[in-house]
C-alpha positions in Angstrom: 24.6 -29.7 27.3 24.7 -32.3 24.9 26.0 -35.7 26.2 29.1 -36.0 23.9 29.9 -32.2 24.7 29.6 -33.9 28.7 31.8 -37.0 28.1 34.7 -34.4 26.1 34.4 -32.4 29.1 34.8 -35.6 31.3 37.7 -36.4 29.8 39.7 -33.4 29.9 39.0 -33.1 33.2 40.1 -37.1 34.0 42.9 -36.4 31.5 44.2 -33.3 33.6 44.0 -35.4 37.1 45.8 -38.1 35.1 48.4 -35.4 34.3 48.8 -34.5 38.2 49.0 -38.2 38.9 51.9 -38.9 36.5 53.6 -35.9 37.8 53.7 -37.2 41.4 54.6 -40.6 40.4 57.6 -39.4 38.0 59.0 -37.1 41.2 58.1 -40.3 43.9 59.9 -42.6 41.2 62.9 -40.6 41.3 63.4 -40.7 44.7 66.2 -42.6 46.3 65.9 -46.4 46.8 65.7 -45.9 50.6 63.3 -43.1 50.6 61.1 -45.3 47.5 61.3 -48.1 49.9 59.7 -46.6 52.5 56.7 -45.2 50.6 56.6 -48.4 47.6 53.0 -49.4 48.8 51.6 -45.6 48.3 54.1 -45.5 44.8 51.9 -48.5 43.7 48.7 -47.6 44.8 49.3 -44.3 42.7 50.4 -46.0 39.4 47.4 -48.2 39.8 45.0 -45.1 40.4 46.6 -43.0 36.8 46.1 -46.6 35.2 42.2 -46.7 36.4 41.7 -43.1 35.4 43.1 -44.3 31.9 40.8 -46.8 31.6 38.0 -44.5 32.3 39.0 -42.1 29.9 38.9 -45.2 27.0 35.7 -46.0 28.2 33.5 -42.3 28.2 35.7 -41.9 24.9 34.7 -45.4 23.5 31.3 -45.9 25.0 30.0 -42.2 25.2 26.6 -43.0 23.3 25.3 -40.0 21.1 21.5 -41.5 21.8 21.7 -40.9 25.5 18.9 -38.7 26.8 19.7 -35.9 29.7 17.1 -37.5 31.9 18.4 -40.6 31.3 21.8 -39.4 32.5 20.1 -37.1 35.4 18.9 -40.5 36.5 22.3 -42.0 36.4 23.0 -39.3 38.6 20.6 -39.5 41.0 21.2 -43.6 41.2 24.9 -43.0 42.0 24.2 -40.2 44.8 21.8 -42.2 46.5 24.0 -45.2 46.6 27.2 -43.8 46.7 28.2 -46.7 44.7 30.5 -44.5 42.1 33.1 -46.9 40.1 30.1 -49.5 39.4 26.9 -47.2 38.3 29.1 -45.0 36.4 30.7 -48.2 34.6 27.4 -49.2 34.1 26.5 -45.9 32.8 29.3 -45.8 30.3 28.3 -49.4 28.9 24.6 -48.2 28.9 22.8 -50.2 31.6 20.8 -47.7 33.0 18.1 -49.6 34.5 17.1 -49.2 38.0 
């Protein structure tokens, strides 16, 4: 697979949990005030999640780097399971620091 076939298939699938995000948020922001009140902490943490997941969608689609090898990203892969260190060595991977 070539890489900028991966990162399109990346972001349709980050772009379709973004869609199941905003839907939950639009029914939880409709809810009453009392019922809202109860839950505002989880409302919040949601909105914050759909607005990390955009962010992660601009960077693969900015920073998606035709040049990239498939070891190179097999590697990335391998660094991430291994330290189970996700948001950072995938950021790092989208900005193209793939050192060890």
């Amino acid at each position: 697979m070539q890489v900028t076939t991966y990162c399109e298939k990346l972001i349709e699938e980050l772009d379709a949990w973004k869609e199941k995000a905003d839907h939950i948020a639009r029914e939880l922001d409709n809810l009453a005030p009392l019922e809202k009140g109860k839950m505002l902490p989880e409302i919040m943490e949601l909105h914050m999640f759909v607005e990390e997941l955009c962010e992660r969608m601009y960077a693969v689609k900015n920073n998606c780097l035709e040049a990239w090898e498939p070891a190179e990203i097999g590697v990335m892969m391998v660094r991430v399971h291994k330290t189970g260190n996700w948001g950072k060595d995938w950021e790092d991977a989208l900005l193209g620091k793939t050192g060890g």
